[in-house]
N, C-alpha and C positions, 0 to 999 in steps of 0.2 A: 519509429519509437515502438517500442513493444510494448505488451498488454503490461508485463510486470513496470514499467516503468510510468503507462499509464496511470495503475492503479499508484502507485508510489507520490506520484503529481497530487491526483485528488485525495487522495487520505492525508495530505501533506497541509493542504489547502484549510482542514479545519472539519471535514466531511467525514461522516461515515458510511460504511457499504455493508449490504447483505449479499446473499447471494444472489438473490432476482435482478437488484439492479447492477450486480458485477458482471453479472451474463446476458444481458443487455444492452450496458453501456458499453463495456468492455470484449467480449464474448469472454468471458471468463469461465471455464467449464467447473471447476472445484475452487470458489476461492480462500479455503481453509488451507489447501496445498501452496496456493500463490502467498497467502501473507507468511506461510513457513517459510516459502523462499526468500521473501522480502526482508525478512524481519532483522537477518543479520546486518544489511545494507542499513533501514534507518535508524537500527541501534548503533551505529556506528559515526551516524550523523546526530545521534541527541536524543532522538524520538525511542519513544517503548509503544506499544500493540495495547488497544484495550476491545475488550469484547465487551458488550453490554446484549441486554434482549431490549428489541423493539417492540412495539405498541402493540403487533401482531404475532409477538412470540419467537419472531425470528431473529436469529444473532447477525448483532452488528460490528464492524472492525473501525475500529478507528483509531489515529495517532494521538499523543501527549506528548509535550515537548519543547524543544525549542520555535519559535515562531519561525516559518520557513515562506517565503514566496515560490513561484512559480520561477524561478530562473535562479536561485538557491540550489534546489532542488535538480532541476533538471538536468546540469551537465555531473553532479557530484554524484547523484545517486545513480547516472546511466552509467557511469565509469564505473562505479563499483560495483554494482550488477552485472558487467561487464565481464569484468576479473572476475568475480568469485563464480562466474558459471563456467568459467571453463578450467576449473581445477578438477 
C-alpha cells in the first residue's frame, strides 16, 4: 500500500492530518504535495479536501463527503490512484 493510499484510508475514516502527524505516521515528507495528488481520486469518489487550522496554528486536511469504510475505500481509491499516476 503506498503512503498516498495510506493517507487516502485515514482521511476517509473521518480523521484529519497535519503535517507532523503525516510524517510520522505515514513518512509523509510535503503533505500539501500528497493531498494535491490525491485530491482528484476522492473528488471522484464524493469526498471534497477541507483545510481548517488546529489548536496550535497548524493546518489540518481533512475529507467531507460521502460516508466511506475502510474496504470502500481501499480497492476504489488504490485503482484509481493507480491510473492517474501513470499518465
Amino acid at each position: 500500500m503506498t503512503k498516498q493510499d495510506r493517507v487516502i484510508n485515514y482521511l476517509t475514516k473521518g480523521k484529519t492530518l497535519s503535517q507532523d502527524s503525516a510524517a510520522s505516521m505515514f513518512d509523509v515528507g510535503n503533505l500539501r504535495a500528497t493531498i494535491s495528488d490525491i485530491k482528484p481520486v476522492l473528488q471522484s469518489k464524493g469526498f471534497s479536501i477541507t483545510r481548517t487550522v488546529g489548536r496550535n496554528g497548524e493546518t489540518r486536511y481533512g475529507v467531507t463527503g460521502q460516508t466511506a469504510t475502510k474496504k470502500t475505500c481501499r480497492k476504489t481509491c488504490s485503482t484509481t490512484l493507480s491510473s492517474s499516476s501513470k499518465r
